[in-house]
N, C-alpha and C positions, 0 to 999 in steps of 0.2 A: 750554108750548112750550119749545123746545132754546134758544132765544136769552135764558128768562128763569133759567136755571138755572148754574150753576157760572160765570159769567162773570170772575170774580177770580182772579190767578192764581197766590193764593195756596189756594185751595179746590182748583184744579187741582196742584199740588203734593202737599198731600194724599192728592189720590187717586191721585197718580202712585204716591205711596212706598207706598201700599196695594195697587197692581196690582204692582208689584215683587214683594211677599210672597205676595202673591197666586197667581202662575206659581212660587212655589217650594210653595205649597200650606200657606202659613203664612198666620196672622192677626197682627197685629203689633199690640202696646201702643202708645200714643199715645208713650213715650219710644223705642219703636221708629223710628216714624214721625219723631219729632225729630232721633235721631242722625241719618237719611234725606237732609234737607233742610235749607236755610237759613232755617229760621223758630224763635220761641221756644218754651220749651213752651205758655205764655199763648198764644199766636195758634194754635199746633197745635187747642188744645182748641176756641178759639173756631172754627173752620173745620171741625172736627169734629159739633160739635154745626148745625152749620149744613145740612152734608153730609145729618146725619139729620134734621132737620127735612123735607129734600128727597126722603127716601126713599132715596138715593144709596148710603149705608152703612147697615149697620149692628152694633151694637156688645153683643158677649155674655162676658161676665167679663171686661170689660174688654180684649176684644179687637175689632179693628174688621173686616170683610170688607165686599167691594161688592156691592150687591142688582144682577146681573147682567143683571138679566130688565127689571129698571127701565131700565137703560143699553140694552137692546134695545129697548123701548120707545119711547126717545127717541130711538134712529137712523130707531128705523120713524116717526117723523114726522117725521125730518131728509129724508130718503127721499120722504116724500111732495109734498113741495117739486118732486121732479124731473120727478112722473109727472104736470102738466100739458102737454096740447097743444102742439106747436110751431106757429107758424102759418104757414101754407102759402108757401113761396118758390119762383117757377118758374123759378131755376137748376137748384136739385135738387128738385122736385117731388114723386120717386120714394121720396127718400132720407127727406123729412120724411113722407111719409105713411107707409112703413115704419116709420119712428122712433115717430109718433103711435100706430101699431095695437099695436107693444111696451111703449109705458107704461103701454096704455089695457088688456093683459092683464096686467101687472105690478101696476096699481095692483088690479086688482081677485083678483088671486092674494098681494097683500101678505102679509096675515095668515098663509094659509097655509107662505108662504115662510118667514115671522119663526118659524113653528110648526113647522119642519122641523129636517132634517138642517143644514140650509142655515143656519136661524139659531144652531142653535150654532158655528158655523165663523164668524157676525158676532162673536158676545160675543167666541169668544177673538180676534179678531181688533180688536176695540176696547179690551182688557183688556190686550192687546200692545202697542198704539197709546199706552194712558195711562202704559203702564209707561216708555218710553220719552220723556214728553212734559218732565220734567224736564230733561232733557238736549239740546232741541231749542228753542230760543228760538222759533220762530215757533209756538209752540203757547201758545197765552194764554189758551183758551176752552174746552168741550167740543165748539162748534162749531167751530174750528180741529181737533180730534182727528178729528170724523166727516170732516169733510174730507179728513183724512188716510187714514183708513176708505176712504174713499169710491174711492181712487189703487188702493188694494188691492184693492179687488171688482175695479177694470175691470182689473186685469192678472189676477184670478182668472179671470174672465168670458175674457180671452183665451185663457189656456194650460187653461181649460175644453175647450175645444174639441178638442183632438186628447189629452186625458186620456183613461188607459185605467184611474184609479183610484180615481174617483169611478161615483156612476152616478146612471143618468140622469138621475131628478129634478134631484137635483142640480145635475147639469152646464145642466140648463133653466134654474133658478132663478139661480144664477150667472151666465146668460149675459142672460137677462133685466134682471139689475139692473145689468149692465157696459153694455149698450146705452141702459139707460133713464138710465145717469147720463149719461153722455157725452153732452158738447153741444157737442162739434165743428163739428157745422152750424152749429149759431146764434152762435157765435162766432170765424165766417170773416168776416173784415174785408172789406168791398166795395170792391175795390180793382182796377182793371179786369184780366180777366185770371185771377185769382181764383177768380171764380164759377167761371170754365167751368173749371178745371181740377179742383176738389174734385169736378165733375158728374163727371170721367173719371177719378180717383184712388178704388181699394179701400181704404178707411177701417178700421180695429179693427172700427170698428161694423161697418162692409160685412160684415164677414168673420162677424163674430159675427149681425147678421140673416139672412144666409144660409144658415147653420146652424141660426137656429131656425126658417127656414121647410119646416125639413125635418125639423124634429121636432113642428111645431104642427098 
């Protein structure tokens, strides 16, 4: 599971200064990796070997790279966290069964997605996300990174939509995991007044189920 794995934020460090060298298309020596960050070389190594115990990295002459496909892996079960049920609210009644029918194709098109065009455009987009996460305090975890992941599908999944440079799978697949994370609904505060107005406001989502009820 995503929450038993990189949790220290010194293992995220690590892999941050490894996704660094990584987008420049380099593998970087563990003294590499040192200059990088604020840790020793002793802790370097000990988070390294850790990393690989994990599957996470791993390390050839002495060089370290990230097993990419592992890190897909573990978003596609961060992911699947989103694609249960919402359960039925009759403010928006409309809005959550729509929502429910998108997960319930999402979850059962996962694989395929993660197997696509679609999921290379995840890795580099969680490999970007790591690279970055040294530099970003609120990132402590891998599961803080998919999260961060997770901002960027649903703005992919939006300007999906009137893209003239993807195609179409694609654009399906994107737009499916933009709607299936978003959980706007279920965390509209009940607050009078409220309800009814998310019932008459066009949502991302909105905008994005709409569009795929016209490619489904």
């Amino acid at each position: 599971m995503v929450t038993d794995v990189i949790e220290g934020k010194n293992q995220l460090k690590v892999l941050s200064s490894i996704a660094s060298f990584q987008l420049k298309d380099e593998a970087p020596r563990q003294a590499d990796i040192t200059d990088t960050i604020t840790l020793t070389k002793g802790a370097v190594s000990n988070n390294c070997k850790k990393l690989e115990k994990q599957d996470i990295i791993t390390e050839r002459k002495s060089k370290y790279e990230i097993r990419e496909e592992k890190l897909l892996k573990l978003y596609k079960e961060h992911l699947d966290n989103y694609l249960t049920r919402s359960k039925s609210r009759k403010d928006i009644e409309d809005k959550i069964k729509a929502l429910n029918e998108i997960r319930t194709k999402t979850k059962s098109n996962l694989e395929q997605i993660t197997n696509s065009e679609t999921g290379e455009m995840l890795k580099e987009l969680i490999i970007n996300v790591l690279s970055r996460s040294n530099k970003d305090g609120n990132l402590n975890t891998l599961k803080d990174v998919f999260h961060r992941v997770d901002q960027s599908v649903v703005k992919l999944g939006e300007i999906s939509i009137k893209s003239e440079n993807l195609n179409e799978e694609t654009k399906e697949n994107l737009m499916l995991l933009a709607a299936s994370i978003d959980k706007t609904y279920e965390t509209i505060p009940k607050i009078n007044g409220i309800k009814e107005e998310i019932s008459k406001v066009e949502t991302n989502t909105d905008k994005i189920t709409k569009k795929l009820n016209e490619v489904l």
